[in-house]
Structures are given as structure tokens and as C-alpha cells.
N, C-alpha and C positions, 0 to 999 in steps of 0.2 A: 385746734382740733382736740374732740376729748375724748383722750385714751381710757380705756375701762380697765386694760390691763397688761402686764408686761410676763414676757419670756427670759428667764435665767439662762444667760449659757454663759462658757468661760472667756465670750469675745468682751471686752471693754465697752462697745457701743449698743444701746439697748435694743432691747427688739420687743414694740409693744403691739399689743391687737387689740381692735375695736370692729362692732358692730353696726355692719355701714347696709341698713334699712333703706328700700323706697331707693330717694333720689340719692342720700350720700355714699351711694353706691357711685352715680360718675360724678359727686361734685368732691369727693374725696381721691378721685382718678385726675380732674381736673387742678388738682389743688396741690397735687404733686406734680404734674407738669410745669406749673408756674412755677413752683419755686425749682425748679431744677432737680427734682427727684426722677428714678430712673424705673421702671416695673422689670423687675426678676422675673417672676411665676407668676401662674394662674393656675387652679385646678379644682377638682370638682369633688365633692363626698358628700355618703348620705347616712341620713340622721332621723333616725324615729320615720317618721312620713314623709320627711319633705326632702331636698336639695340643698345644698350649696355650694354659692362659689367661691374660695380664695384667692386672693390676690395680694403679693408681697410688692411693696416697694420699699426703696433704697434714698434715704437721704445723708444728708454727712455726719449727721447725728445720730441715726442708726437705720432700724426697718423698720417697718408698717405693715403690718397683717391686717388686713382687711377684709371680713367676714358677710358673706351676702346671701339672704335666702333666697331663692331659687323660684319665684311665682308661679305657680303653674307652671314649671321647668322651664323658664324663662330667665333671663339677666340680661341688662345692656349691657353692648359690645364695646371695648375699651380698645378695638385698633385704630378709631379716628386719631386718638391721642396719644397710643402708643404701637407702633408701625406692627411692634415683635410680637405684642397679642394674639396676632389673627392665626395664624398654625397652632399656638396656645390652647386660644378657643377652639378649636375643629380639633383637636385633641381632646376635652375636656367632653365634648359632647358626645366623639366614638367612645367613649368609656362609659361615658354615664347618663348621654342619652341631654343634656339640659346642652336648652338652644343658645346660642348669643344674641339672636339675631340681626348680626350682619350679613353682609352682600355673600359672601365667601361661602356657603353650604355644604362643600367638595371634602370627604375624607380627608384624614389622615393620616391616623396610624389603623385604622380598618379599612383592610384587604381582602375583605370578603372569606378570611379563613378561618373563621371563628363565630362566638357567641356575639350577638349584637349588646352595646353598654353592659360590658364583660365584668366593670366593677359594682355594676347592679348588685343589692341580695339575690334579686331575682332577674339574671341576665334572663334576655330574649332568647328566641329561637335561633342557629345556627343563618349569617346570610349569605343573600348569593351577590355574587359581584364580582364583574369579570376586569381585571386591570385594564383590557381594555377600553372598558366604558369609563375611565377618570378623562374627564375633560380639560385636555391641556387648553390653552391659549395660546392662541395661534395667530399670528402677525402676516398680513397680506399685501404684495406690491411686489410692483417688477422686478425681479431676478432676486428672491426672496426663496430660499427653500431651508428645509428642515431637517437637523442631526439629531439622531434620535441614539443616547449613550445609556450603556445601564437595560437595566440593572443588574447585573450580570457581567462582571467585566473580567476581563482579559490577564488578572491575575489574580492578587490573595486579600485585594482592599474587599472592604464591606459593599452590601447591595446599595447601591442609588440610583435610582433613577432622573437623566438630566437629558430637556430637551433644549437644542439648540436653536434660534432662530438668525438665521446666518444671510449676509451677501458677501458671495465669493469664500472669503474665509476671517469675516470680519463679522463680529457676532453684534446681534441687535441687540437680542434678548434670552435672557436662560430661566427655566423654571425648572423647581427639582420636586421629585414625585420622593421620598422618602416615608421611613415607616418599616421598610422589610427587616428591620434589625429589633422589631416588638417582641417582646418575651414574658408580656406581662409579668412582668418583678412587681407592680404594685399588687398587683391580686397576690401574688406566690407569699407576699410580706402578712398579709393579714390572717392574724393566729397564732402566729411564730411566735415564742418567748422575746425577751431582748436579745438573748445572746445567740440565738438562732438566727436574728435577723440582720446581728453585725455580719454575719458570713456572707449572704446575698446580698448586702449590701457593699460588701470588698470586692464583688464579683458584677456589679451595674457596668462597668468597663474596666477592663484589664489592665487598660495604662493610665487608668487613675484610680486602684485600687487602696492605694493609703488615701488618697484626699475623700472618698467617700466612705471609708471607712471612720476615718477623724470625725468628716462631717454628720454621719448617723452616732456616732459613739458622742458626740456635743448635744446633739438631739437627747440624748436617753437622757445622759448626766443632768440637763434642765431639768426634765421633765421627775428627775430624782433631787434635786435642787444641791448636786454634790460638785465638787470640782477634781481630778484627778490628781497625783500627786506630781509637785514639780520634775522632778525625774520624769516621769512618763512623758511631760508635755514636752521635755526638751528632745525627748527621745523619738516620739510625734512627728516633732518637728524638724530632725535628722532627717526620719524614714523620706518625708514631704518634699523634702530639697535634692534627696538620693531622687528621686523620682522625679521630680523636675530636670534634674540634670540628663539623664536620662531618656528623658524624652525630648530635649531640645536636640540634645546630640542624633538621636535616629531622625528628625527632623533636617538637621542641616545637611547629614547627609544626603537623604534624601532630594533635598532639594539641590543640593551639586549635581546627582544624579540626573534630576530630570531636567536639567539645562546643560546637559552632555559633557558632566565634570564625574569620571567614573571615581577617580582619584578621590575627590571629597567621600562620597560612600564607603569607600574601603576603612578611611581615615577614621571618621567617625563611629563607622558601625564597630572598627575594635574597639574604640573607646567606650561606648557605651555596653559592648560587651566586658572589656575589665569589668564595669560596676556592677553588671548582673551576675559575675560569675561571684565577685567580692561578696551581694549579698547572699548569694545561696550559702557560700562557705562560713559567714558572722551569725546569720540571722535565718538561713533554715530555706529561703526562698528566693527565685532572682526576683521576682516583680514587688515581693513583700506582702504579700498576700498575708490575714491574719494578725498582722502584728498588734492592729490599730483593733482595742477593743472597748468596749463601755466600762467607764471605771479605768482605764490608764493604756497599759500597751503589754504583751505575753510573752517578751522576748527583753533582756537585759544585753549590757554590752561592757565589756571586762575590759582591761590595761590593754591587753594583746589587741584585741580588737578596734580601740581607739589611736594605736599605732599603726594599724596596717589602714585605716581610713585616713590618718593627715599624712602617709607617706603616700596614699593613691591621691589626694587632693593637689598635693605639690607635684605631681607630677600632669596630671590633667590641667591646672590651670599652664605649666607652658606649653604644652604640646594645644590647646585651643588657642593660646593665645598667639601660636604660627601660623595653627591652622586659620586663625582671623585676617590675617596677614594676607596669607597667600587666597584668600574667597576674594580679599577688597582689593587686592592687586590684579586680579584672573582679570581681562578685560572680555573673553568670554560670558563670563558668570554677569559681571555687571550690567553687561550689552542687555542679556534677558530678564535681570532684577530691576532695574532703575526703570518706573514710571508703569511699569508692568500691573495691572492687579489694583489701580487705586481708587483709595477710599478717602477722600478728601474729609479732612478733620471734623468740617460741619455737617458733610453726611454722615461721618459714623457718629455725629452726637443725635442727631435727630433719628436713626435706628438704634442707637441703646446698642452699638458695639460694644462687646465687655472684652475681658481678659488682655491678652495678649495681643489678638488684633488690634482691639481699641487702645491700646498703651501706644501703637504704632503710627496710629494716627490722632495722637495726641491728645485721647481721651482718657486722662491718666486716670483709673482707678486701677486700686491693690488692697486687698482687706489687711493682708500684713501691715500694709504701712496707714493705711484712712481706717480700718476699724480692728486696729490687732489684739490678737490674744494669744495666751502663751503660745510657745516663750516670745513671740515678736514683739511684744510691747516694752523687750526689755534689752533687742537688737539694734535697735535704728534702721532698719532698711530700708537699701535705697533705692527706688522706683525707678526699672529702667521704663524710659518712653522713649518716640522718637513724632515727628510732625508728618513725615513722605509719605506714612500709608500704603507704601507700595509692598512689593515682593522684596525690596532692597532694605526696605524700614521694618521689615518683622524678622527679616534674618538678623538684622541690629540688634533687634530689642534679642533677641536667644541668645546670639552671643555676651550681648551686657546681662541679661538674666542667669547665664552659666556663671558667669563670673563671682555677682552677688552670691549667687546659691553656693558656692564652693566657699566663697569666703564666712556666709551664715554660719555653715558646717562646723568650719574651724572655731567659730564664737562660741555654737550650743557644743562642743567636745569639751571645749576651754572651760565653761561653766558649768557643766552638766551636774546639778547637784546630787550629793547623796539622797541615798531613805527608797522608800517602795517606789514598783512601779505599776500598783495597780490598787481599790479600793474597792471595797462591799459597797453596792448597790442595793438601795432598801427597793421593797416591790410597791412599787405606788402607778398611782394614774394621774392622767393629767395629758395637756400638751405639749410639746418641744419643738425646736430648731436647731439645727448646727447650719454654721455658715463657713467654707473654709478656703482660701484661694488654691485650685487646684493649676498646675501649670496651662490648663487653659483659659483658665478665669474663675469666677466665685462660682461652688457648689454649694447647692442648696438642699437639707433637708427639714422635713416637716413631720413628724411625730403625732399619733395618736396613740396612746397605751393605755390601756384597762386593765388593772391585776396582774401586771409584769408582761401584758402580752399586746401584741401589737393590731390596733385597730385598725387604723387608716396609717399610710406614709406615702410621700409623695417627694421624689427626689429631684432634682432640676441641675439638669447640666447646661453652662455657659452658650454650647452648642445653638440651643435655641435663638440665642439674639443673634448668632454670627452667620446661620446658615440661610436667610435672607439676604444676608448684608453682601456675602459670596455670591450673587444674581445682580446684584449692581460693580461689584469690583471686576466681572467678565465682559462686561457692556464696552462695545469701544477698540478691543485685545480680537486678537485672531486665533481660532480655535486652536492650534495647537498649542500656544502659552494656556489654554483650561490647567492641564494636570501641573504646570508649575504654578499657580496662582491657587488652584485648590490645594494644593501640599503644602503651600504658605499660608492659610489660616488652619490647616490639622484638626477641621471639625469632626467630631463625633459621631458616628452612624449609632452608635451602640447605646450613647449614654445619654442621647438626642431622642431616643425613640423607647424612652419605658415603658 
């Protein structure tokens, strides 16, 4: 394959882009199938007159950027060969109007409450389109009827829309209508200086505010062709793991909860409250909003502060590692975890399971550990996985991911080197990527800057591959395991629907 040209960021493994004309448009889709490459993103920008499309894939050696013009607002469709494309593509086209065409035509993230192809120069006129008129599919036969959940639910999760198709209370099939958490961040992004744009970019989802903060601040620094200062990365890489932790713990709770363990909730949610309250008191904020900026990070951490983080580390990895105890002893807990919600290892290869689901079902990727960059390429970490794929194998992999993550902590404290923690940014143009594993799987951003200010960006949350894959792990399960089986993958409404 001939690369024309490569992306600087501070991961180890490279990330090159080519120009894929005409047909090496799918024989360059096909050619990463064979050899076992994975497609991250797709998306769409326009350029002088015409369209195009991008498309990232993931090999062990690094990424592929793959660059397509747009025919007459045309492109072939890449879900024959990669399942996760096709809401990609129906994404790509509400924004900017260029067809796939495939079989799939049905919306996406347009709800009829807005500009039609919104990242147009010249979006369309306002359209009408009633949620009623989205065409579910719909499954026919004897004692066959229909639950219709969402989007609007019954307490404080995000909008989704999920139709069930059920016998008795044994589900056939689920289809999800999502999109109501659109905010157009990619339009709001275009104009913004850089350092305007690290801010809505710490704000794409709230509980993965450092990982896309990291991963747009790796973006700019490519495309500045600078690397930040050790200090910053290890401090980076602090914030990344505080926040992992954090979110796996409101997670396990959670999930004791909705398998009628009130005790795990209460357990976890202090815990993950000590760390919110520890960072507001170190570092200014609980979710850490800000810290993560282009050019290094805006916030230092003193003696005091490095004390009162390994004395809450020692104390959280015992009290999880009771609480681990008493989850895989509960013989309630396990009765609703074990076989519950699965995704059999060679289904989640053939849907491009990513993050933490896919580690569950034995699809091990982790950028820290397959394509690290500071400071992991200087940790050794250790990938947790598991084979079950069920509800019982992702509560595994959280608790062995706590574990690693608490023990990282201790490393980047232990080493944390001296000097700055942040560097001048020259104003240039050009394009970039940051790539970074966020505790649900690799986030992706993609940069265009003209004279410090941002043209195009286009972010990519994990979300995308997993909230498919969530319509096969329901298949089979009786409607009420839904809300434990969707709170064991913790996909994204927010960071799913840019």
C-alpha cells in the first residue's frame, strides 16, 4: 500500500494518510479486512467544490487515514465489510448530505429539528420530520408483540430510543433510534482558536472529559509537530487513570444495583465519591475538567498532594478488593451476571467490539499497551481481558482494570519527572490526530487548522462500534435483564452522537 503521507503525534505507532481515488476506495476497505485491520471512523468534510470521505483504520502497526472524494456526492458503502459503518454512514450523510449508498437510507442524528447537512457552508433550509415517521423494523408471527422504551425514561440516563421485539418476555430483537443527545460540537468547533477548542472538546462527554481532552490536545501538538513536556504526560496520564477509576466504580455500583444488590451502590458510589471530592480539593475540579490542554496540562501537583493520592490509592485498592470478594461470592449477583448479555468472542470480532466490551470478550485491544504513548510506553501495562463476554466477564475486566489503574498511579507518582508542565505552541496549519484509550475504549480525534484556528474536527467515541453490538448481546435474555446488560457495556448517548 503506498502511503503519501504520515501524522506526528506522541503515540509510538504511526498514523499515515493516503489518497484512496475511484476503486481504492473499497479495495483499500477490503485489504484491511484481510489482514485483520479494524475501521474506527468514518466522516465527512468539504473542500473547495467538492466532498469527502474519511475513513480511519487500525492495524498493529498503526492507523490508516484514508482519503475519498465524494462523486457527485456519492461514495461506496463500507458496511458489507465492516458491520459498524452503516449508522457511521447515515451519520455522515445527515451532516453533509453525501450518499453511501447502501440499503440503510433511515436518519440518524437528524430529528427533523434543525438545518438539513448542518456542516454544509451552505446548510439547507430547516426540515420537517416527525419521529414518528422513522421506520422501525418490525418482526411478524405468532404471539409476537412490541415494547416500545425511550426515549424518555423514567429517570436521569440520557434520551434513547429502544424497540423491543418480544415473545412473552423473551426478546427476538432490539433496534435503537438514537441521536437525541446531537449538539453539533462539530459545527460549534469550526473557527475556534486551538485553545478555545480544547474546552468543548473536555465538554464532548462529561465522563470522559480528560480522554478527549488528551486526545484533541495530541491532535493540535501533531499538527504543531511539538511533543509536551514529560511532566505534563505523566500528569496526563494521572488525570486518565483518576478517571478510569472513577468511572468503573460508579459502574459496579451501578450494576449491584440493578441486579437488587443496594449494598454494592452505596459501597462504590462513596468510593468513587472520595476521588471526586479528592480532585476538586488537588486540582480545582471533581470530573477534571480543563486540566488536559494543548501544549501539556494547567494544573501542577506538590509533595502534599502526591501524599494524600498514595494514601487514598492504599486505601481503595483494599476496600475493592473486599468489595471483589463479596460481588463473586453474592450468589444473587452471579445468578443475573453469568451468561447474561453475551457476545461471543467471534461475534465481537466480526462487529469491531472495541474498549472494554471487546477486552471481555476476548478481543484484546488497549492503545496503552498495542500502541502506547507517554507515559505508557514506559509502564508496561497490563491488559486486563476476559473470554465470557457476558455481564459477569465486564464486571471482571472493571475490577482487574481498577486494580491496574490504581497500581499505574503509583508508577507515574513514583516517576513523575521534574521541569514544565506545559510548552508554546507555534500557529501553523496542517492536519492532526490524537488517539487515546478512554476507559471505554480508543478515542479518536481528527484536526483541521488554518492559522491557529480550527477548520474541520471530527471526534469519535468508542460508542459507535459497541451500540450495535448491544442489539445482539439482548437477543435470546428476557426483557427485564435489558437495564443490567445495557449498564454492563456503559455506552455513550452523549459522546456517540456529535
Amino acid at each position: 500500500m503506498d502511503f503519501q503521507g504520515s501524522v506526528k503525534t506522541d503515540c509510538i505507532a504511526p498514523i499515515w494518510t493516503v489518497e484512496a481515488e475511484g476503486e481504492d476506495w473499497i479495495n483499500i476497505a477490503g485489504s484491511c479486512r484481510e489482514q485483520g485491520g479494524r475501521l474506527v471512523s468514518i466522516w465527512g468534510s468539504e473542500a473547495g467544490e467538492g466532498f469527502f470521505v474519511q475513513a480511519a483504520y487500525v492495524f498493529p502497526e498503526g492507523m490508516l487515514i484514508a482519503r475519498h472524494p465524494a462523486v457527485e456526492g456519492q461514495y461506496a458503502s463500507l458496511s458489507d465489510l465492516f458491520p459498524c459503518a452503516g449508522r457511521m454512514q447515515r451519520a455522515v450523510y445527515d451532516m453533509l448530505g453525501i450518499d453511501h449508498g447502501g440499503a440503510d437510507k433511515r436518519p440518524w442524528l437528524s430529528h427533523g429539528m434543525g438545518p438539513s447537512f448542518p456542516l454544509r457552508k451552505n446548510p439547507l433550509p430547516d426540515q420537517v420530520l416527525s419521529e414518528k415517521d422513522y421506520p422501525f423494523v418490525a418482526v411478524e408471527g405468532e404471539g409476537v408483540h412490541e415494547v416500545a422504551v425511550g426515549p424518555v425514561h423514567a429517570g436521569i440516563i440520557e434520551p434513547g430510543h429502544f424497540r423491543f421485539q418480544v415473545v412473552g418476555e423473551k426478546v427476538l430483537r432490539l433496534e435503537e433510534r438514537l441521536g437525541y443527545k446531537h449538539k453539533g460540537i462539530e459545527k460549534q468547533f469550526e473557527g475556534m482558536t486551538v485553545q478555545e477548542g480544547a474546552g468543548l472538546a473536555g465538554r464532548i462527554s462529561g465522563d470522559s472529559t480528560v480522554a478527549y481532552s488528551w486526545t484533541y490536545a495530541m491532535a493540535v501538538e501533531s499538527v504543531c509537530g511539538v511533543k509536551p513536556p514529560e511532566r505534563a504526560s505523566f500528569l496526563r496520564g494521572l488525570f486518565l487513570e483518576r478517571e478510569r477509576i472513577a468511572n468503573h466504580l460508579a459502574d459496579l455500583g451501578a450494576l449491584g444495583n440493578d441486579a437488587g444488590f443496594a449494598f454494592g451502590l452505596s459501597q462504590f458510589s462513596s468510593l468513587r465519591e472520595d476521588i471526586l471530592r479528592l480532585n476538586k480539593q488537588i486540582f480545582g475540579h471533581r470530573l477534571l475538567m480543563d486540566l488536559v490542554v494543548p501544549g501539556g496540562v494547567s494544573r501542577d501537583l506538590d509533595m502534599d498532594a502526591k501524599r494524600r493520592i498514595f494514601e487514598e490509592c492504599e486505601i481503595m485498592e483494599r476496600r475493592v478488593r473486599d468489595l471483589r470478594e463479596i460481588y463473586m461470592d453474592h450468589t444473587g449477583l452471579q445468578d443475573r451476571f453469568l451468561t447474561t448479555g453475551r457476545i461471543a468472542p467471534e461475534l465481537a470480532a466480526k462487529l469491531g467490539l472495541a474498549g472494554l466490551a471487546g477486552r471481555a470478550s476476548r478481543n484484546a485491544v488497549d492503545l496503552r499497551v498495542d500502541h502506547p504513548y507517554s507515559p505508557y510506553d514506559r509502564l508496561e501495562v497490563v491488559m486486563a481481558t476476559h473470554h465470557g463476554g457476558d455481564v459477569a466477564a465486564r464486571v471482571s475486566v472493571r475490577f482487574d482494570e481498577i486494580a491496574e489503574s490504581l497500581r499505574l498511579t503509583g508508577l507515574m507518582l513514583e516517576n513523575l519527572p521534574e521541569g514544565q508542565i506545559s510548552c508554546e505552541l507555534p500557529r501553523m496549519s496542517g492536519c492532526g490526530a490524537g488517539w487515546v484509550e478512554g476507559f471505554r475504549g480508543e478515542i479518536v480525534v481528527f484536526l483541521e487548522i488554518e492559522k491557529g484556528r480550527v477548520r474541520r474536527a471530527h471526534a469519535h467515541d468508542p460508542s459507535w462500534q459497541n451500540w450495535p453490538a448491544l442489539e445482539f448481546a439482548v437477543i435470546g435474555n428476557i426483557v427485564p435483564d435489558f437495564p443490567l446488560i445495557n449498564k454492563s457495556f456503559n455506552l455513550s448517548y452523549s459522546g456517540h452522537d456529535l
